[in-house]
Structures are given as C-alpha cells and as structure tokens.
N, C-alpha and C positions, 0 to 999 in steps of 0.2 A: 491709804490707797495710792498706787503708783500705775501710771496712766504712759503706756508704750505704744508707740507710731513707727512702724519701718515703713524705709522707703528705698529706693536704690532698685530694687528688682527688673528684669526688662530680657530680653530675647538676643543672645547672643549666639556666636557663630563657637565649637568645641576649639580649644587652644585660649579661646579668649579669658580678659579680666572682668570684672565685675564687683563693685563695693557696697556693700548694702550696710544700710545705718539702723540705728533705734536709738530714736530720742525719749527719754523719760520725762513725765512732768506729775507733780502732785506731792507726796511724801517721799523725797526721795535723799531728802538728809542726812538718816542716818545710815545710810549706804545699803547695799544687796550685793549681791553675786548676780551678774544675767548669763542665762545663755542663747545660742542659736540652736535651733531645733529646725526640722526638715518635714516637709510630708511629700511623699510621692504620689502619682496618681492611683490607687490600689493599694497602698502601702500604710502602714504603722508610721507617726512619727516617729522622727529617731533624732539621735543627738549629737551635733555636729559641732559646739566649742561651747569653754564658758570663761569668765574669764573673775576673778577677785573683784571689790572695792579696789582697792590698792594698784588692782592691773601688774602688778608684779609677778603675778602667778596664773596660768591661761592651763587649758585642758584640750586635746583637739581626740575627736575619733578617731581612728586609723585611716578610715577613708577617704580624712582631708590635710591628713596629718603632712605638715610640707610643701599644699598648695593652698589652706585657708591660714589665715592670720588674723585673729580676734583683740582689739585694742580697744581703749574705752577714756574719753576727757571728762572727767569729772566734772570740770569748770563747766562743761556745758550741758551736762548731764545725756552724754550721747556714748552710745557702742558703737564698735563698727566691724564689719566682717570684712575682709580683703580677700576674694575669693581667685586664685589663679590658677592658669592650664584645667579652664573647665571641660567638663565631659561629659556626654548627653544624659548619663547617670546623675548627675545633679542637677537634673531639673525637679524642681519639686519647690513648693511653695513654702517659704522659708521664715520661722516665727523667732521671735526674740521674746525672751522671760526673764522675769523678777524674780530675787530669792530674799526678804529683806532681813532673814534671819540669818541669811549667812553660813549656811550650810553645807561646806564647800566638799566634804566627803560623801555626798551624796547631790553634786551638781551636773552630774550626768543625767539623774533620772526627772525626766518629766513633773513627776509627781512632786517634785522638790520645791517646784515652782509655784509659786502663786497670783502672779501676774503675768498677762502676756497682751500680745498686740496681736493686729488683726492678720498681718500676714502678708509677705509680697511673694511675687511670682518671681522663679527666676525659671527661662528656659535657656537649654543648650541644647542646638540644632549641631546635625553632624555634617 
C-alpha cells in the first residue's frame, strides 16, 4: 500500500505561480511512476504530468506542456508540480497517483494508477 497527501493548492490571481506536492508514505521502496491528474468542475479527469522513479524521464500534456514542471526527491519520498503562467482553465482540483509497477507507456491513463490521494484545490481567478 502507498499512502499520498497533496498539498500546495490555494487561489491565485491568472499569470501567477503555484507548487503543489505529494508526499508518499507506506510501500514506497521499491519505487512507482506518479502522476498529476486534474478534475474540472463538469469535467472528466484528465492527465496533466507524470514523471519515472528515476525522474529522469517526465511526460507533460500539451496543455501544460512549458508552463508545469513535474520533479520528484526520492530521499523524501515527495513529487512536486511547479505549475507557471496559470490560467483560469487550470482551475480544477488536482490529484497525484501511484503506479508501483511501473508502467510508464501507459502513465498517461488514469486507469494505470493504483494509488491516489485525496486531492487539492487549485483556482485561477482572471
């Protein structure tokens, strides 16, 4: 079992930064893939970065491709989103997930995941 907490989320002004984390705790030894994932108000989750064990290899969607930046400290067993030039389109409550098998050609889709956390809020006001 792998036990995920984000935090970071909060109500910003559009142009603005924002960094939002997940910390893992539980089985998380022998490593996962996580990603970010999004939900809008009305909307499908969808999929917004993911990033290796290793962090040497990250994935972004086009629609944040160049303004999120997903990095991850093993040592402390935390992810982290760097989300910039946001836009009232990225408001949507923003989930972090576990992948412990490592299944990196299919770390875009939801269903790949097996762990997730509960979810923080991010809004952008125009």
């Amino acid at each position: 079992q792998v036990q995920l907490v984000e935090s970071g989320g909060g109500l910003v002004q559009a142009g603005a930064s924002l960094g939002l984390s997940c910390a893992a705790s539980g089985r998380t030894s022998s490593g996962y893939v996580t990603g970010w994932f999004r939900q809008a108000p009305g909307k499908e989750r969808e999929f917004v970065a993911a990033i290796r064990w290793s962090g040497g290899t990250t994935i972004y969607a086009g629609s944040v491709k160049g303004r999120f930046t997903i990095s991850r400290d093993n040592a402390e067993n935390t992810v982290y989103l760097q989300m910039n030039s946001l836009q009232p389109e990225d408001t949507a409550v923003y989930y972090c997930a576990a992948d412990p098998r490592r299944r990196w050609f299919l770390s875009f889709q939801e269903t790949n995941y097996d762990y997730w956390g509960q979810g923080t809020q991010v809004t952008v006001s125009s």
